[in-house]
N, C-alpha and C positions, 0 to 999 in steps of 0.2 A: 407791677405785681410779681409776688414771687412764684420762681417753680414750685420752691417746695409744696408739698401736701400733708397735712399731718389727721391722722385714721385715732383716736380711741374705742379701742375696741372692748374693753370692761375696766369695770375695778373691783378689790377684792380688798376692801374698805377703805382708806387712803390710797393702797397702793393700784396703779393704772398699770394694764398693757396696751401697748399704743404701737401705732407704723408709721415709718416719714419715710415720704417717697418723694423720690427725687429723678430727672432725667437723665442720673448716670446709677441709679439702682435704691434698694429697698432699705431701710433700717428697722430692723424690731425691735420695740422699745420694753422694759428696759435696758439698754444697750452702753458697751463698756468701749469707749474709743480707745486704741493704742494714740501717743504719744511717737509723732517724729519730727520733735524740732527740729531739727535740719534738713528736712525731707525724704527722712530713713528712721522708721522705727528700730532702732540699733541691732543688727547682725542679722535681719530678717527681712528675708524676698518678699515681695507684692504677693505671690505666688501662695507662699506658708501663710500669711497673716487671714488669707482668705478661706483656706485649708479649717484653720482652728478657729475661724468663727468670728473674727474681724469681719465688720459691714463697713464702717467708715472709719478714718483715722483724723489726726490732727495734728498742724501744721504752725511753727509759729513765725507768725508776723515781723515782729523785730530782727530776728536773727536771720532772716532769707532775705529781709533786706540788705542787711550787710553782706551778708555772704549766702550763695554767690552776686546777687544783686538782681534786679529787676530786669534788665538787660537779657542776662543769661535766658532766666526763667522763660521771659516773654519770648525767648527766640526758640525753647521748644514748646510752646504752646500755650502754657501755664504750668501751674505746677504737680496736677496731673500728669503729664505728657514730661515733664521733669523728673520725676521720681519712678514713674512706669506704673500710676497705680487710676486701676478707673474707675473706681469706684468713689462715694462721696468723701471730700477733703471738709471739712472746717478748721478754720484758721482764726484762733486768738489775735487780737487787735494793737496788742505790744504793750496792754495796759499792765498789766501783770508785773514789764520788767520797770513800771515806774516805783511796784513796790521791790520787787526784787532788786534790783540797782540802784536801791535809797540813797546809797553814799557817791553816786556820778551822775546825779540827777538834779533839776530844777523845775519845780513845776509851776507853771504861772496859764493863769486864762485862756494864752492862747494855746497853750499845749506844753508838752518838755523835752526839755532840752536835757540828752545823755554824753557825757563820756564813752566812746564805744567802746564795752570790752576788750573787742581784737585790737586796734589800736593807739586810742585814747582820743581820736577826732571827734569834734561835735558834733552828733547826729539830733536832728528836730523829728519829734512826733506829734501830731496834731488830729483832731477826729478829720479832719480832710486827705493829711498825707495818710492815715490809717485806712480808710475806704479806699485812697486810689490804689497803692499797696495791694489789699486784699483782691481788690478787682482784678489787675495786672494776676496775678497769685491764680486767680480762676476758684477761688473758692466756693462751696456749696454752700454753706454757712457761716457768715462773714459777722463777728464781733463786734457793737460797739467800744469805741474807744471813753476809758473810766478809768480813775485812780481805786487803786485800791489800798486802804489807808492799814496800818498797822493797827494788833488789837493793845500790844503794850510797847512801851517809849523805849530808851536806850538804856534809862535806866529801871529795865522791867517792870514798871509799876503801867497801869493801865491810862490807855493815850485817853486825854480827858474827852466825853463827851461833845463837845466844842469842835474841837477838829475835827472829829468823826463826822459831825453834821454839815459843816465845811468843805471838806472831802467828797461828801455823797450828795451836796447842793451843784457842785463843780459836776461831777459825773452825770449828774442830768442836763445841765448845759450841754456837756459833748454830747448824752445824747440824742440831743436835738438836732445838732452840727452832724451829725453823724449819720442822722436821718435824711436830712438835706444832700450831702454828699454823697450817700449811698446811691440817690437817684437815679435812675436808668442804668442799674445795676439788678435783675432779675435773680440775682442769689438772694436765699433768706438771709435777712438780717435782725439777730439777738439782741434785744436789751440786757443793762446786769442790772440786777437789784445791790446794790450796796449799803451801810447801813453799820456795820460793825457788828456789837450782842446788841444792840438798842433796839425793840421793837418800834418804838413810834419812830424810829430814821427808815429801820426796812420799812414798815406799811408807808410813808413816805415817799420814798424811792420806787416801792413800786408803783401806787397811785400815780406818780409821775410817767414814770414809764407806760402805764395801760394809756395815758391819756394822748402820750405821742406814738403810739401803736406801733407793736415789732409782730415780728413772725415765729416767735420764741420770747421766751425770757429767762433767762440764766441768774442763778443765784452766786454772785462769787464775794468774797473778801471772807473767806473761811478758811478752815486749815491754814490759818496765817499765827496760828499762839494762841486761837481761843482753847475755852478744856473742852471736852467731848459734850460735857452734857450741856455747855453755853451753845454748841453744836448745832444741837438735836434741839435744842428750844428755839434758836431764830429757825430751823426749817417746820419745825411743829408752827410754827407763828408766820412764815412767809408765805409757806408754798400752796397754804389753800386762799392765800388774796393772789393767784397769777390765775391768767384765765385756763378753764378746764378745757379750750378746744386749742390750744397750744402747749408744742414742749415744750420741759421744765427740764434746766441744765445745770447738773452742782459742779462747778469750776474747781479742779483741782483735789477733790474729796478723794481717796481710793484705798485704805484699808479694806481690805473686805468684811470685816465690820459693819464701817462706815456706809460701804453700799447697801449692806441688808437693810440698817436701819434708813438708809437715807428712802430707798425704795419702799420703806414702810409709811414713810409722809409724803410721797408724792411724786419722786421725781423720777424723769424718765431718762439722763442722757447724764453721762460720766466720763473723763479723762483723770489720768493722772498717769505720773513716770514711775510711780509706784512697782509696780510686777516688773518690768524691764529695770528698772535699778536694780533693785533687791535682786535682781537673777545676777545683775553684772559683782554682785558683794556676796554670791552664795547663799542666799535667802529663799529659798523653796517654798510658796505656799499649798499646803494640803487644808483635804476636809476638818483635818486634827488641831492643825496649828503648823509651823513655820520649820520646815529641818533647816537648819543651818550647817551647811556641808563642812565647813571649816572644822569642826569639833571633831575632834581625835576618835571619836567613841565609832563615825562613822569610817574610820583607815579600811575596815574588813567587813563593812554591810555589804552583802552580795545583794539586796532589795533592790527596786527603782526607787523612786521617788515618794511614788505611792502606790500602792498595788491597785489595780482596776484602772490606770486615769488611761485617760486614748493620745495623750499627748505624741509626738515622735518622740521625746526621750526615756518615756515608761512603757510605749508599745514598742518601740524598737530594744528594749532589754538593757538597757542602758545604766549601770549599779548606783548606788550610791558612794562605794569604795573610787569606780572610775572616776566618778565627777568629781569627786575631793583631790584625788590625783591630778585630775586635768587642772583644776582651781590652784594646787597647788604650784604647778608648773604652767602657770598664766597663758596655758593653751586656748584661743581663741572658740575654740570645741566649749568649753565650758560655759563661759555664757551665752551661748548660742541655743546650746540644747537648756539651759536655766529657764534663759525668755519664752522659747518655745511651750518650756511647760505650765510658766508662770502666766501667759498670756490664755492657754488654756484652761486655764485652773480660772481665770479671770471671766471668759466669754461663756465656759460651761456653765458658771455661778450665774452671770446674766442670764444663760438660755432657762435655768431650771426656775427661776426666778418668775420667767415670762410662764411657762409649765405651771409652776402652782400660783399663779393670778387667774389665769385664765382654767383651773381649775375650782376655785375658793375656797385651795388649802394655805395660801401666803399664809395665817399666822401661825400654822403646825410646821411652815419651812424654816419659819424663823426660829420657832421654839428648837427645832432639831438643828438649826446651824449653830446655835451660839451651845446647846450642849453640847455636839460635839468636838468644836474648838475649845471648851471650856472657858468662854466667857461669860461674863455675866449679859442677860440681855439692858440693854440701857433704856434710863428712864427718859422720857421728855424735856428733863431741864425746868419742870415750872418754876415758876419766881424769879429766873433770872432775868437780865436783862433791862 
């Protein structure tokens, strides 16, 4: 049985406030994980991350296997007691890099076979080596291992429905495998819905999944080349076949956009490298829309960031003009204080989010976020798929 606990505490008409509790601390759902492949969410202490509103982070799979190894990790503890962070870890299952390393990869039944980035040896993943992995790892929320297929071919035209169903038939075998092997492993362990834009593959995939029972269920093979509104139609179409007394987890989604609407159908748990890139490329997200520090027009903004935010780099006085300076002269100072405000600008958005659910004003928060970034609000997507 797992530790976790997962609390819904209302909804404010699809969208849910929810708690998952765990025996190294609380998460409020809905809730935005920082990103620390390698076991550092980039330029930022345990310390900050908890500061601005971090509950749990995440952690990947493939790449702490390679480096440092299993070894290391296990000899300070896990990978909590590795990175200095004690609060909950979830760790991706290394299926991701089957899509992402399409070109050093081979996938066959039992698992796949990589070319290792770092140095081209061949590395085996399997739903077996992927739970022992995560265990070793000490994870809170441990992955099943799933392919996740592309939405268009090499030659951009869309990868035919065949594969896709292929794909998401194999992903339920793992995880089955994945079930098994988790055994006597008391972290929750996630199912993924996979599927492509196809709705009769996701209702599929998840029927599969509910009937080999997880402790979550994660939506992923998104944000992979579909368009925004094929998007929003497999989540309008997925997220109310996952059960209502477990969390719902969109794998890799993170415009801030994408979270208002994804949180408008259902979902409770979000990662992406999004905020922390963009801060390392000068990419600022505010309530308005995105300053891009690079642009000459800010050489003489004496401004922060954004006037009101509580971040360290807009309550410490921090300019616009400075940061462009620092960006400019690739002082380590710049994306430091970038991520610090991007991850804030990230967790505040989740905290206020949690604010109007649990008030039942979510569709005047939504109405007033996309006016004032001037987007359009997005539609559902009917018809596709």
């Amino acid at each position: 049985m797992s530790r976790m606990q997962f609390q819904l505490l209302g909804n404010d008409g699809a969208a849910r406030r929810g708690r998952i509790t765990f025996p190294r601390g609380t998460v409020e759902t809905p809730a935005f994980m920082p990103v620390g492949t390698y076991g550092s969410v980039k330029g930022m202490l345990p310390g900050q991350l908890r500061d601005l509103g971090a509950e749990m982070v995440l952690g990947n799979t493939f790449h702490l296997f390679l480096r440092p190894g299993l070894e290391v990790i296990e000899a300070h503890g896990g990978l909590h007691g590795f990175m200095r962070w004690n609060g909950p870890i979830l760790t991706d299952s290394g299926g991701f890099q089957v899509f992402s390393l399409a070109h050093r990869r081979k996938v066959t039944e039992q698992g796949v076979t990589f070319a290792a980035p770092t140095d081209g040896s061949k590395v085996f993943l399997g739903p077996e080596e992927s739970m022992h992995i995560q265990k070793v790892l000490g994870s809170d929320i441990v992955m099943i291992f799933d392919e996740c297929p592309p939405v268009n071919g090499k030659d951009g035209q869309p990868v035919h429905p065949r594969v896709v169903e292929k794909s998401m038939e194999l992903s339920l075998r793992w995880a089955e495998r994945s079930k098994v092997a988790h055994a006597g492993n008391d972290a929750a362990l996630f199912g993924i819905v996979q599927g492509g834009v196809h709705r009769d593959l996701r209702t599929r995939s998840a029927e599969g999944l509910k009937q080999i029972g997880f402790d979550g269920y994660a939506i992923g093979g998104l944000a992979v080349g579909e368009s925004e509104a094929e998007r929003n139609a497999m989540l309008d179409h997925t997220a109310p076949q996952l059960p209502e007394d477990r969390p719902r987890y969109l794998m890799g989604v993170g415009r801030p956009e994408d979270l208002v609407e994804a949180v408008a159908r259902g979902v409770d748990m979000f990662d992406c490298v999004m905020p922390t890139r963009n801060a390392r490329n000068g990419h600022y997200f505010t309530s308005t829309g995105t300053v891009r520090i690079r642009n000459s027009k800010y050489e003489r903004d004496l401004r922060t960031i954004e006037e009101g935010c509580g971040c360290a780099a807009c309550a410490g006085g921090y300019s616009r003009a400075y940061l462009r300076h620092l960006d400019r002269c690739n002082e380590m100072l710049a994306p430091i204080l970038g991520t610090l405000h991007n991850l804030w600008y990230y967790e505040k958005l989740m905290a206020d989010m949690r604010s109007a659910i649990g008030q039942g004003t979510f569709a005047a928060f939504r109405e007033s976020f996309h006016a004032a970034r001037k987007t359009p609000r997005p539609h559902s997507g009917e018809g596709l798929g």
